[in-house]
CHARMM internal coordinates of N, CA and C (Angstrom, degrees):
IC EDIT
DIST 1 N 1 CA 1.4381
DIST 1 CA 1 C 1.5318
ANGL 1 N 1 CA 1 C 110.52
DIST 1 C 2 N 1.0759
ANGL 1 CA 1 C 2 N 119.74
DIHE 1 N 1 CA 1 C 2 N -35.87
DIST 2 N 2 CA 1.3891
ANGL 1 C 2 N 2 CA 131.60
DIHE 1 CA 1 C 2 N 2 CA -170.31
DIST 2 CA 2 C 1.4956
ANGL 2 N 2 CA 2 C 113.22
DIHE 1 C 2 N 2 CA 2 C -78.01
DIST 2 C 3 N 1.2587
ANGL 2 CA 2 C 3 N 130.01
DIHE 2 N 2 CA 2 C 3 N -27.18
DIST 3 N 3 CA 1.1081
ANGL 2 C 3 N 3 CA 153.66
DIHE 2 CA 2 C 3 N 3 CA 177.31
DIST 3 CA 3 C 1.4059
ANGL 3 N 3 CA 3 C 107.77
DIHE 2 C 3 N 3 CA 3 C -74.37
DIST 3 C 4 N 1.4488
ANGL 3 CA 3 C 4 N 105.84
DIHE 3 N 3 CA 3 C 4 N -67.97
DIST 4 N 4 CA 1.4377
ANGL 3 C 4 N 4 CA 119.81
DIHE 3 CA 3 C 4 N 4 CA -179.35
DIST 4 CA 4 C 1.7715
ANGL 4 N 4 CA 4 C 96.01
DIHE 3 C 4 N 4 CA 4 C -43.56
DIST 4 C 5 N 1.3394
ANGL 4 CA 4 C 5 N 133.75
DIHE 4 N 4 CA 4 C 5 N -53.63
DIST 5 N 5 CA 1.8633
ANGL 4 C 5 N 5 CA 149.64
DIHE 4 CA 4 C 5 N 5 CA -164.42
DIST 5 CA 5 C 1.7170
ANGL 5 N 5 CA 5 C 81.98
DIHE 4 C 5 N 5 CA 5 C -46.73
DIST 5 C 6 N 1.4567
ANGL 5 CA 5 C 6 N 105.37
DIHE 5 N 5 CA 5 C 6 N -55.85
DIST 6 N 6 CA 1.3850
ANGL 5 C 6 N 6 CA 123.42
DIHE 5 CA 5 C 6 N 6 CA -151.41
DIST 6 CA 6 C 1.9883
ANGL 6 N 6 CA 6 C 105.87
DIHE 5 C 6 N 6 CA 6 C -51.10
DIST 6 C 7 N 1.4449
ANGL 6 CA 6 C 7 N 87.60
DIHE 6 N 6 CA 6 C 7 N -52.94
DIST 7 N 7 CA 1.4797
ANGL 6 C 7 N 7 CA 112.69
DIHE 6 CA 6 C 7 N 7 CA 171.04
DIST 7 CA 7 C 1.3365
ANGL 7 N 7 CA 7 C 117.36
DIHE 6 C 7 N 7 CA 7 C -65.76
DIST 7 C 8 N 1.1021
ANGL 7 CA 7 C 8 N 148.92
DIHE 7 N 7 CA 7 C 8 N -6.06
DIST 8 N 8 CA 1.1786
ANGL 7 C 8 N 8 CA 154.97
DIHE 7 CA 7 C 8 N 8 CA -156.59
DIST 8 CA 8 C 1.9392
ANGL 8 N 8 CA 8 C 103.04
DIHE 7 C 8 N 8 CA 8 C -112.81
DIST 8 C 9 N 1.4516
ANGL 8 CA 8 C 9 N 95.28
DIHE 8 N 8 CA 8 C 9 N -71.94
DIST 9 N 9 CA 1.4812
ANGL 8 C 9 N 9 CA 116.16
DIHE 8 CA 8 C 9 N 9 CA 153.15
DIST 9 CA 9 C 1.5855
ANGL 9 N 9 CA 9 C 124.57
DIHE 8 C 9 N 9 CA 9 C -10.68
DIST 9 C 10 N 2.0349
ANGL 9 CA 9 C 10 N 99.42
DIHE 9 N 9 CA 9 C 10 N -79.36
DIST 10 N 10 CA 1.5554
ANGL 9 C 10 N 10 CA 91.14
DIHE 9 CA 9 C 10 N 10 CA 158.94
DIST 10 CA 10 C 1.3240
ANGL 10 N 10 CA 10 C 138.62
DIHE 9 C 10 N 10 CA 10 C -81.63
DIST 10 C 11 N 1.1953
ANGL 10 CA 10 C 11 N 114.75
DIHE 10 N 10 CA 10 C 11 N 1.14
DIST 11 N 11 CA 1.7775
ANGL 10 C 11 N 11 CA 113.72
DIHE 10 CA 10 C 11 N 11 CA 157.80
DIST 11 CA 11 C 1.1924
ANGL 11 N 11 CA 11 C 114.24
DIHE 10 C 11 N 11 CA 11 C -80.62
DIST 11 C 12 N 1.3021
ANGL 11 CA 11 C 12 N 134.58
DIHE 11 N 11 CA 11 C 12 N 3.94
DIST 12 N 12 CA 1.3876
ANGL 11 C 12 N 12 CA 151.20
DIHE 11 CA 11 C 12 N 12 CA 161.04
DIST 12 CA 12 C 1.4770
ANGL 12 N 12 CA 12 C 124.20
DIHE 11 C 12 N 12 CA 12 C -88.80
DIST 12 C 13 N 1.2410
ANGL 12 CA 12 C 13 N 99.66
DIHE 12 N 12 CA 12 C 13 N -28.79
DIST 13 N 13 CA 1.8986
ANGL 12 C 13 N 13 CA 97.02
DIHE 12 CA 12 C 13 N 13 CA -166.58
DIST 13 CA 13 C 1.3164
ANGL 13 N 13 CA 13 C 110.33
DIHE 12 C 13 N 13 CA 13 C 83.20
DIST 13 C 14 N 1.8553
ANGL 13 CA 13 C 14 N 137.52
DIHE 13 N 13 CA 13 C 14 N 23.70
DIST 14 N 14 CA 0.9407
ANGL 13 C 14 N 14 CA 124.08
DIHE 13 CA 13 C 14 N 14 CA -131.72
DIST 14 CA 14 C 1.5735
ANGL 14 N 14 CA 14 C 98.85
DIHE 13 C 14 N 14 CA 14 C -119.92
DIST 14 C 15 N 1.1992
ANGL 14 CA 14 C 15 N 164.48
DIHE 14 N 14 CA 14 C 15 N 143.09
DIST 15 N 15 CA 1.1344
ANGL 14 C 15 N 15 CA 143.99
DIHE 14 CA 14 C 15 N 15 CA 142.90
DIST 15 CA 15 C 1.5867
ANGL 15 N 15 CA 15 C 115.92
DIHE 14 C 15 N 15 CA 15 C -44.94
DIST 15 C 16 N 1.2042
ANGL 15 CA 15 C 16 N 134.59
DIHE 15 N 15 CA 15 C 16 N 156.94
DIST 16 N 16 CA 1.4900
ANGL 15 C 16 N 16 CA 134.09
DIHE 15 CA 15 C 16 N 16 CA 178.11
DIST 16 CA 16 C 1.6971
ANGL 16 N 16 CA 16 C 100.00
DIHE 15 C 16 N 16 CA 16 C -156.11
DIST 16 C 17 N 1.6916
ANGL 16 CA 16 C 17 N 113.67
DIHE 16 N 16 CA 16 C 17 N 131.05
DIST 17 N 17 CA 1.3705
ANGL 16 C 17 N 17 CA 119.09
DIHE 16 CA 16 C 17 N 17 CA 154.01
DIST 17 CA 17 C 1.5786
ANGL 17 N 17 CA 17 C 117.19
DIHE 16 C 17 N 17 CA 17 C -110.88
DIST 17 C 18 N 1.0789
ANGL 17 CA 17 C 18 N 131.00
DIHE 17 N 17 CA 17 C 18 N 132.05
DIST 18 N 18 CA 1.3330
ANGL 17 C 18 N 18 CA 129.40
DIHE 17 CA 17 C 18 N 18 CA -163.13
DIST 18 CA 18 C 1.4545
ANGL 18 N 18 CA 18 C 102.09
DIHE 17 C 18 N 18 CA 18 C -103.85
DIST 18 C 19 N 1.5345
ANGL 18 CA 18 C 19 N 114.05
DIHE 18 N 18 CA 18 C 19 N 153.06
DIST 19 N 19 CA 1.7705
ANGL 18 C 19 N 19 CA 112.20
DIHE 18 CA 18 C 19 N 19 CA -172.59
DIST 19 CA 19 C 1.4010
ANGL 19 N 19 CA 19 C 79.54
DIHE 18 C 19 N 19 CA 19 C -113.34
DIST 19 C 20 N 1.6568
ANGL 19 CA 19 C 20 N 108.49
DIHE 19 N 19 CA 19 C 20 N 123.90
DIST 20 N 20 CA 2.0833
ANGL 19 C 20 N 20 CA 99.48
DIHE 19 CA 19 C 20 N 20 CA 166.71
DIST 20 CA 20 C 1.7741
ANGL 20 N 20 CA 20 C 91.49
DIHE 19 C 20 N 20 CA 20 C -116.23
DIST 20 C 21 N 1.0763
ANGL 20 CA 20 C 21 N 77.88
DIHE 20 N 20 CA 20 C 21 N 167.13
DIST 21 N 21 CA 1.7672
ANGL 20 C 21 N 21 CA 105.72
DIHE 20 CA 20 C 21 N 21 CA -173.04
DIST 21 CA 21 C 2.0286
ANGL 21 N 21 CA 21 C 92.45
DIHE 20 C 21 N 21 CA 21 C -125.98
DIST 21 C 22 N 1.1662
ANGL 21 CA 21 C 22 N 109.56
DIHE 21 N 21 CA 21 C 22 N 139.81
DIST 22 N 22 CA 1.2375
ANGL 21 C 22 N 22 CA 135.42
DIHE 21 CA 21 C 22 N 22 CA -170.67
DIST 22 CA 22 C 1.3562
ANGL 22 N 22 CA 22 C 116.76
DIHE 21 C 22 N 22 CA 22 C -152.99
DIST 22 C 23 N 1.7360
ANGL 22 CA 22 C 23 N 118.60
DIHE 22 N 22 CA 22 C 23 N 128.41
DIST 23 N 23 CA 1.5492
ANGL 22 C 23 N 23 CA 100.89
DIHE 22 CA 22 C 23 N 23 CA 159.36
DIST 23 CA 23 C 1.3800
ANGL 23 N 23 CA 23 C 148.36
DIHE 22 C 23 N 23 CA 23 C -63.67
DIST 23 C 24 N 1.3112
ANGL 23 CA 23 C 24 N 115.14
DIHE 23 N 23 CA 23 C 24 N 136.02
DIST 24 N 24 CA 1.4269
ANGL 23 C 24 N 24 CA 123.12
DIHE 23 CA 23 C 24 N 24 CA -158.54
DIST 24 CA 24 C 1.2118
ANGL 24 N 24 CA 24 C 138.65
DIHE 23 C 24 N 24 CA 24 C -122.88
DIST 24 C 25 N 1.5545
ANGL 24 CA 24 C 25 N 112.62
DIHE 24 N 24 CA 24 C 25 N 94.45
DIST 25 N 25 CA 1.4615
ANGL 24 C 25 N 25 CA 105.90
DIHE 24 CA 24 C 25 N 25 CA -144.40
DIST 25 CA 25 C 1.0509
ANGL 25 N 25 CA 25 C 111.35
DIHE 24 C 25 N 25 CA 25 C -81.86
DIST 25 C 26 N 1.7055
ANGL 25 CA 25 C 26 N 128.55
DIHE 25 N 25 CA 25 C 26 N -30.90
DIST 26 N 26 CA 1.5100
ANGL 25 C 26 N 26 CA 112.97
DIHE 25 CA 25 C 26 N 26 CA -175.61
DIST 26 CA 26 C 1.7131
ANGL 26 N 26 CA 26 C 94.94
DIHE 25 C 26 N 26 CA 26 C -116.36
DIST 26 C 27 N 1.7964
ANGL 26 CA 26 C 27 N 115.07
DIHE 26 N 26 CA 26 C 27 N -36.13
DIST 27 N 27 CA 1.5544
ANGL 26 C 27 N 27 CA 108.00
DIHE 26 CA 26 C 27 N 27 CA 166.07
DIST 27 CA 27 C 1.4959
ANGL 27 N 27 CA 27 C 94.73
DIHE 26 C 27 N 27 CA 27 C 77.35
DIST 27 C 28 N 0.8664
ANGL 27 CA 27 C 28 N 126.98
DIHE 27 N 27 CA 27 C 28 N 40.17
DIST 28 N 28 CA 1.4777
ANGL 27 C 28 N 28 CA 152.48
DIHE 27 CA 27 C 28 N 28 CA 120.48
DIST 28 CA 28 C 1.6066
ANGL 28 N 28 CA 28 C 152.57
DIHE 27 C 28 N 28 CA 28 C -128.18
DIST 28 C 29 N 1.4617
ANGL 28 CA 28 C 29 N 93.33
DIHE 28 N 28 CA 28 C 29 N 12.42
DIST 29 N 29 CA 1.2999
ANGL 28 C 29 N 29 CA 112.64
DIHE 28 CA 28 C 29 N 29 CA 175.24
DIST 29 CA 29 C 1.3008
ANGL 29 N 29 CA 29 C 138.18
DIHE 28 C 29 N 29 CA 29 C 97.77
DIST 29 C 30 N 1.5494
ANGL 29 CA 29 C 30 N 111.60
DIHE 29 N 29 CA 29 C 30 N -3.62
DIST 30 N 30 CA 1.3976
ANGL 29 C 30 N 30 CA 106.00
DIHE 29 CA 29 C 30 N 30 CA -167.45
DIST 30 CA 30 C 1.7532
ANGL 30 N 30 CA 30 C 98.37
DIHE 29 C 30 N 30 CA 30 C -120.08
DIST 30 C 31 N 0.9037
ANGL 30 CA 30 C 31 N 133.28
DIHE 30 N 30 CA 30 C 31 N 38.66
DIST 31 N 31 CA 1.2830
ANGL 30 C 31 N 31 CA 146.38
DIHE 30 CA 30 C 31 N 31 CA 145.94
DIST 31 CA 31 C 1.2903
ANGL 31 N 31 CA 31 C 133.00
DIHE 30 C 31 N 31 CA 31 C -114.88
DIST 31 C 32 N 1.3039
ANGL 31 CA 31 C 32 N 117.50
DIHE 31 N 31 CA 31 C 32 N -13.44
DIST 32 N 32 CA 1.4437
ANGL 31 C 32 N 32 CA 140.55
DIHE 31 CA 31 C 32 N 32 CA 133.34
DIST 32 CA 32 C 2.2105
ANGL 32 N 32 CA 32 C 98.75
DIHE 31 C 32 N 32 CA 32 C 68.21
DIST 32 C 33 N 1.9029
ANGL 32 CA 32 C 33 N 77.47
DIHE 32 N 32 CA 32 C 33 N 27.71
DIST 33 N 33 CA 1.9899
ANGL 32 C 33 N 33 CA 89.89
DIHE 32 CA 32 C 33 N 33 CA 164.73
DIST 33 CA 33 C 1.6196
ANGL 33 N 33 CA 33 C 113.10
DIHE 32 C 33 N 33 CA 33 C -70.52
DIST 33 C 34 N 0.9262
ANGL 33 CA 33 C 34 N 111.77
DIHE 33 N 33 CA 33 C 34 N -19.49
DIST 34 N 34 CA 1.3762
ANGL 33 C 34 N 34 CA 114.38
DIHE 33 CA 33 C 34 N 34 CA -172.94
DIST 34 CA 34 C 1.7779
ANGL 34 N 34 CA 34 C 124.08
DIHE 33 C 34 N 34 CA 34 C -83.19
DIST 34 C 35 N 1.2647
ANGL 34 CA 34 C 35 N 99.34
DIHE 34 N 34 CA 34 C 35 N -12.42
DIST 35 N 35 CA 1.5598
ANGL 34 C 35 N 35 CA 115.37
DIHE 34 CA 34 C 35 N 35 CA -162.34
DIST 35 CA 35 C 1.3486
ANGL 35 N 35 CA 35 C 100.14
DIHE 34 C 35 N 35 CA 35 C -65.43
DIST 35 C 36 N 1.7870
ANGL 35 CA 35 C 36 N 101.66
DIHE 35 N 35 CA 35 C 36 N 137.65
DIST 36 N 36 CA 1.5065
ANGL 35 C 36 N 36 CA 106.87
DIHE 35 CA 35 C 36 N 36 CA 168.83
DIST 36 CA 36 C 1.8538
ANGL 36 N 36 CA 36 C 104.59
DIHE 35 C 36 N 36 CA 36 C -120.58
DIST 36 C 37 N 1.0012
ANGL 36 CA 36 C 37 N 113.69
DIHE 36 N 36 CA 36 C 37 N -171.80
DIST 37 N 37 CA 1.2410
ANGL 36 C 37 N 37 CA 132.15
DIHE 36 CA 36 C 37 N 37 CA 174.02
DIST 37 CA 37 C 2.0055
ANGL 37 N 37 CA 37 C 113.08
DIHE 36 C 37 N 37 CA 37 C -96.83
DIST 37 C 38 N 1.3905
ANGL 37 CA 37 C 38 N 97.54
DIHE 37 N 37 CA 37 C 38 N 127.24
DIST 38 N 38 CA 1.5169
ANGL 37 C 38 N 38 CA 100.29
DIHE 37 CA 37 C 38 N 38 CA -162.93
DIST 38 CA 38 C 1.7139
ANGL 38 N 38 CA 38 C 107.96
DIHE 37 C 38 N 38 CA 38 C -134.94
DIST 38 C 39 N 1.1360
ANGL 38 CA 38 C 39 N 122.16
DIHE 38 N 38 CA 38 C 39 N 155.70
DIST 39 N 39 CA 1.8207
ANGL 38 C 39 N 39 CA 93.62
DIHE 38 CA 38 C 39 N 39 CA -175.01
DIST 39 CA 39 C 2.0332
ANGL 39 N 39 CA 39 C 83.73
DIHE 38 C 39 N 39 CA 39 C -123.75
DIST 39 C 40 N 1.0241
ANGL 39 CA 39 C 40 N 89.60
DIHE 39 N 39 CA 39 C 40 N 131.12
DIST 40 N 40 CA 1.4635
ANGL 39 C 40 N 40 CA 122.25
DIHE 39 CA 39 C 40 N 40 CA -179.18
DIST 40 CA 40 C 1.6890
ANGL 40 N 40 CA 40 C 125.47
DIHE 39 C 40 N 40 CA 40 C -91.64
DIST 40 C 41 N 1.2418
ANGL 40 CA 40 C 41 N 129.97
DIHE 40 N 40 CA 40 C 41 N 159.07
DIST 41 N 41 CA 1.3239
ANGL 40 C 41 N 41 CA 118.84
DIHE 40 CA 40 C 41 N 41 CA 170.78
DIST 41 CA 41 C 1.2695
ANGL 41 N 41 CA 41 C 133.23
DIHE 40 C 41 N 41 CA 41 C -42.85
DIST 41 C 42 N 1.4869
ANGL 41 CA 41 C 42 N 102.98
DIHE 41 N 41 CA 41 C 42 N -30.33
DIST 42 N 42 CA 1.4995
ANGL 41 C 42 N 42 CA 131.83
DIHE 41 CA 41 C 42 N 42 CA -173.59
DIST 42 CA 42 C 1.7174
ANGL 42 N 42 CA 42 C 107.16
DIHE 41 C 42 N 42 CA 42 C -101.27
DIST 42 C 43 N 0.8257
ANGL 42 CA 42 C 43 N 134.50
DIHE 42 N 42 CA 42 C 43 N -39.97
DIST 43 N 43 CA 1.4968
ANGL 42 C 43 N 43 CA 132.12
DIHE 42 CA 42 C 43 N 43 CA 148.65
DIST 43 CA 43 C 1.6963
ANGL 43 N 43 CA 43 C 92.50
DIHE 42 C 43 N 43 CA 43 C 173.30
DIST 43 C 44 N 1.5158
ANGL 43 CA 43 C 44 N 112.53
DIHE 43 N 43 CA 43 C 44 N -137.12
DIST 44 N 44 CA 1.5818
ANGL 43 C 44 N 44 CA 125.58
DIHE 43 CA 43 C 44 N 44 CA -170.21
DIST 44 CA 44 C 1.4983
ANGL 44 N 44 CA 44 C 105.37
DIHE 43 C 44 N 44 CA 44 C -79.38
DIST 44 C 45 N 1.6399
ANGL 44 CA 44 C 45 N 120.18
DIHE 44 N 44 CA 44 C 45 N 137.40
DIST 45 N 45 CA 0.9225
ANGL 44 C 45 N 45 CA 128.83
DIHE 44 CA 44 C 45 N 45 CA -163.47
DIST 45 CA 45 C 1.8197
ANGL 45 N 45 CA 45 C 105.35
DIHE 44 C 45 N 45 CA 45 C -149.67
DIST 45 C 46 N 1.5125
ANGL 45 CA 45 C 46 N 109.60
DIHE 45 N 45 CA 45 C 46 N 157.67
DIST 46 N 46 CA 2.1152
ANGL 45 C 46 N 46 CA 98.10
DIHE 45 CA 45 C 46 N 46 CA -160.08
DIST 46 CA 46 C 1.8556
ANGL 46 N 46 CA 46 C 60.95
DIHE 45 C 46 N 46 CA 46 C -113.66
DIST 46 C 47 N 1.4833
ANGL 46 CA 46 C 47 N 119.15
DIHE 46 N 46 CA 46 C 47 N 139.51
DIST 47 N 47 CA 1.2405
ANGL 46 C 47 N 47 CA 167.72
DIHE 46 CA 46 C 47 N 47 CA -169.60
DIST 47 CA 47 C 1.6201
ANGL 47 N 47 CA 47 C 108.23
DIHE 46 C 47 N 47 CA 47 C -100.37
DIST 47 C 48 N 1.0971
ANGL 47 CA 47 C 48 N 136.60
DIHE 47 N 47 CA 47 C 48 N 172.90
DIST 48 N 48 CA 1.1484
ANGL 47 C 48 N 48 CA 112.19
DIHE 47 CA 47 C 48 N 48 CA 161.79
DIST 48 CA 48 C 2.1815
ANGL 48 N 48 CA 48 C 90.38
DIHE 47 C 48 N 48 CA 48 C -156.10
DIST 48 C 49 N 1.3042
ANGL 48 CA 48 C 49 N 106.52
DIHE 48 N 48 CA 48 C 49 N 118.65
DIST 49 N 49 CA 1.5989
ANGL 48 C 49 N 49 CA 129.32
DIHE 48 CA 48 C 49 N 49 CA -166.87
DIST 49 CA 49 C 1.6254
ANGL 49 N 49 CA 49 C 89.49
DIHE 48 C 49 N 49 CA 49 C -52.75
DIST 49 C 50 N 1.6278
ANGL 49 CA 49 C 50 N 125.57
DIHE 49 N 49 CA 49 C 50 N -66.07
DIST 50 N 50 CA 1.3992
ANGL 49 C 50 N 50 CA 102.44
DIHE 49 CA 49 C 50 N 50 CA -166.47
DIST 50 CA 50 C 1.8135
ANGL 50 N 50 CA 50 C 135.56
DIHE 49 C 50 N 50 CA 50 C -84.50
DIST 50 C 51 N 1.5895
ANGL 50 CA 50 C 51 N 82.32
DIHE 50 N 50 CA 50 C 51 N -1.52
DIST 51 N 51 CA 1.8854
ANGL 50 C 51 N 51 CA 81.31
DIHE 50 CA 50 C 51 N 51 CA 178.72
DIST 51 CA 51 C 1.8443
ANGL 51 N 51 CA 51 C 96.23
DIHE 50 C 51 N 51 CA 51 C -113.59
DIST 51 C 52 N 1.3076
ANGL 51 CA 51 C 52 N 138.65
DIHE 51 N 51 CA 51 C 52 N -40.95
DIST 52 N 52 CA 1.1166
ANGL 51 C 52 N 52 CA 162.35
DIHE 51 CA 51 C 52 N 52 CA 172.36
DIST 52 CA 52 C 1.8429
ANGL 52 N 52 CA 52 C 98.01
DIHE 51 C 52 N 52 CA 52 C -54.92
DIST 52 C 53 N 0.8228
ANGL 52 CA 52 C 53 N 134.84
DIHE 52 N 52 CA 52 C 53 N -113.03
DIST 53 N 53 CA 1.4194
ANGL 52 C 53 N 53 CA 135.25
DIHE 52 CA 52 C 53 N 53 CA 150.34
DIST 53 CA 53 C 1.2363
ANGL 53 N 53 CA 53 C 135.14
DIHE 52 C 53 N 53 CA 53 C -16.32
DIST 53 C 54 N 1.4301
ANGL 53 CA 53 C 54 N 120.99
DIHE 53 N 53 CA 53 C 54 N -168.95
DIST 54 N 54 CA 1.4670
ANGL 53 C 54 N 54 CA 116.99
DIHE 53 CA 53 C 54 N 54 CA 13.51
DIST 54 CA 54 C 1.3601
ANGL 54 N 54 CA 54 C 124.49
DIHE 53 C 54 N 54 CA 54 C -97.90
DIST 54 C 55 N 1.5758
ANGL 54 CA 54 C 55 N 125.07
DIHE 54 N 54 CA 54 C 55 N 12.01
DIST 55 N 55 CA 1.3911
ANGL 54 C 55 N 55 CA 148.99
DIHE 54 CA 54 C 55 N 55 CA -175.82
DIST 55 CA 55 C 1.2251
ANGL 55 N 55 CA 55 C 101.45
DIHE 54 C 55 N 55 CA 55 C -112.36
DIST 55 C 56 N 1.7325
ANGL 55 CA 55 C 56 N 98.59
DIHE 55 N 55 CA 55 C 56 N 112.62
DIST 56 N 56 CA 1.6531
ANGL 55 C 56 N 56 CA 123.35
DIHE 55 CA 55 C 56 N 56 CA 168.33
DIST 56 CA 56 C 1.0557
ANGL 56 N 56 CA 56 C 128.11
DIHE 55 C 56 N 56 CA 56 C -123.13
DIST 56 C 57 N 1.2356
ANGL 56 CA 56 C 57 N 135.69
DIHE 56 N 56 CA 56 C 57 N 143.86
DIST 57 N 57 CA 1.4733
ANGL 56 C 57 N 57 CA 138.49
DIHE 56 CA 56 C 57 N 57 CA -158.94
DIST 57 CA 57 C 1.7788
ANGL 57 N 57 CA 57 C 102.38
DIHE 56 C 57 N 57 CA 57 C -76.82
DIST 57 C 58 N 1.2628
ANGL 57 CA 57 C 58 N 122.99
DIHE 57 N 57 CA 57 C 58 N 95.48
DIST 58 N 58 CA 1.2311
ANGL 57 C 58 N 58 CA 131.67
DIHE 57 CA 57 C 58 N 58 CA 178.75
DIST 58 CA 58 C 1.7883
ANGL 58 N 58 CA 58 C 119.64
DIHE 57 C 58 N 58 CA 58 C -17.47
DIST 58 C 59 N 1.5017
ANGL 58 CA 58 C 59 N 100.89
DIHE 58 N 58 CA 58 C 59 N -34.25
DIST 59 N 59 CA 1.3822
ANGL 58 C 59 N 59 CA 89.53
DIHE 58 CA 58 C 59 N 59 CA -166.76
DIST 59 CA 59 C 2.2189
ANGL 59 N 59 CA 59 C 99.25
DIHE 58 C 59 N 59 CA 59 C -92.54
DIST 59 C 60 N 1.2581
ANGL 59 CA 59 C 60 N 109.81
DIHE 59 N 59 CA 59 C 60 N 30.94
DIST 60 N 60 CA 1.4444
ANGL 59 C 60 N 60 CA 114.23
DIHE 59 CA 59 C 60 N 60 CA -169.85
DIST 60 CA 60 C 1.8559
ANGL 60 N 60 CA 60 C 92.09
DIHE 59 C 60 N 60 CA 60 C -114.23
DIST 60 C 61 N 1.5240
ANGL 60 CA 60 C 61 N 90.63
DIHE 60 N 60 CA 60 C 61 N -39.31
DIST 61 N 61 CA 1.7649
ANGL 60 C 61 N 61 CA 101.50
DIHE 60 CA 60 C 61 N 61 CA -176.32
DIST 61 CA 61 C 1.5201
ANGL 61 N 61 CA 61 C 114.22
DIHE 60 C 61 N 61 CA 61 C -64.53
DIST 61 C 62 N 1.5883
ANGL 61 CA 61 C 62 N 91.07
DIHE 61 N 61 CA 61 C 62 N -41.05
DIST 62 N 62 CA 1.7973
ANGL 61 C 62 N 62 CA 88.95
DIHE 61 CA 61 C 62 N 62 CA -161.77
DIST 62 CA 62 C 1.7104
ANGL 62 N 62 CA 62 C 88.57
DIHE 61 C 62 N 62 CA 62 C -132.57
DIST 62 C 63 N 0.9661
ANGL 62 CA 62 C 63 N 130.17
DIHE 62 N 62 CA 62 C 63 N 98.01
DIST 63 N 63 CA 1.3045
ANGL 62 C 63 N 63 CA 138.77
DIHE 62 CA 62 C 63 N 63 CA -179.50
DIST 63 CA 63 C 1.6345
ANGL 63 N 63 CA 63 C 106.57
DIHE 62 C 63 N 63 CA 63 C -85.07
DIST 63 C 64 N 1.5196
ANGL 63 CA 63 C 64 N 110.85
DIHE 63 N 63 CA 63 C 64 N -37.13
DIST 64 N 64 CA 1.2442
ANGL 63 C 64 N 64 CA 97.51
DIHE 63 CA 63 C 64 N 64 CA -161.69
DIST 64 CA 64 C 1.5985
ANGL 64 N 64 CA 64 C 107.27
DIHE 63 C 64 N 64 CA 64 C -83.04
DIST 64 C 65 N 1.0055
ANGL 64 CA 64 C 65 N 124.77
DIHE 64 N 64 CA 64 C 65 N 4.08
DIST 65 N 65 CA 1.6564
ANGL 64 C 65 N 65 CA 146.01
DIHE 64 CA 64 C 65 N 65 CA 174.15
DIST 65 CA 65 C 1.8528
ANGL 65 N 65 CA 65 C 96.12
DIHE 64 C 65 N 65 CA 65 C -72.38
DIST 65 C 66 N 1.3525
ANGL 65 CA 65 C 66 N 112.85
DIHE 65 N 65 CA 65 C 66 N -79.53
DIST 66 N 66 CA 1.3501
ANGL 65 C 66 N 66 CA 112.21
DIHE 65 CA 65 C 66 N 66 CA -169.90
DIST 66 CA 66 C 1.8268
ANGL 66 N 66 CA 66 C 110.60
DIHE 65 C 66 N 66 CA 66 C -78.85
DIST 66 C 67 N 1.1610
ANGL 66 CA 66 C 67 N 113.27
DIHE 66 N 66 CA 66 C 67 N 22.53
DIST 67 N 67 CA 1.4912
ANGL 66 C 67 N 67 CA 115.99
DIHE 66 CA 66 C 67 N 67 CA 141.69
DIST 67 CA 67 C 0.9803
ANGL 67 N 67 CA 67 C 141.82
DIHE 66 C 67 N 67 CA 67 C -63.51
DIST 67 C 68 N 1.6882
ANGL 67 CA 67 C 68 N 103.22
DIHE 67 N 67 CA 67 C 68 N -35.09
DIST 68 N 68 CA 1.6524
ANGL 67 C 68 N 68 CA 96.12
DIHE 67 CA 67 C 68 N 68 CA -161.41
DIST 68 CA 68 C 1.6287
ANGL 68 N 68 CA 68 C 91.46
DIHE 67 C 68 N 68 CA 68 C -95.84
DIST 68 C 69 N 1.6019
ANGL 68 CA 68 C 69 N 115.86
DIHE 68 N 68 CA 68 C 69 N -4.95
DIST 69 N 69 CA 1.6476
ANGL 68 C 69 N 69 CA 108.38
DIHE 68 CA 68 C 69 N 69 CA -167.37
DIST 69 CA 69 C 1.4981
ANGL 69 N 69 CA 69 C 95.78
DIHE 68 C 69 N 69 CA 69 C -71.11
END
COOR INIT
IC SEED 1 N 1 CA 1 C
IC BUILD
């Protein structure tokens, strides 16, 4: 679903931040269960959903979507 938002967005011209939900074992950060993959200024970077998040700028989540725009 989130993807699909993502897709919608760049056939729009649209900015998009996505809310993800992740499991969370302690949900403060230092077990770092939650971590996703994010692409950063500096290149790809593991994120972490409950201290980091949980609202990310769509085109960090799904990069390979706003590539081909």
């Amino acid at each position: 679903m989130l993807k699909a938002a993502a897709r919608v967005a760049r056939d729009f011209g649209l900015p998009a931040q996505l809310c993800l939900e992740e499991y969370m074992a302690c949900g403060v950060g230092g077990c770092a269960g939650c971590a996703i993959p994010v692409i950063t200024e500096t290149g790809q970077a593991m994120k972490r959903v409950c201290v980091d998040g949980p609202v990310f700028d769509a085109r960090a989540v799904y990069p390979e979507i706003f590539a081909a725009a």
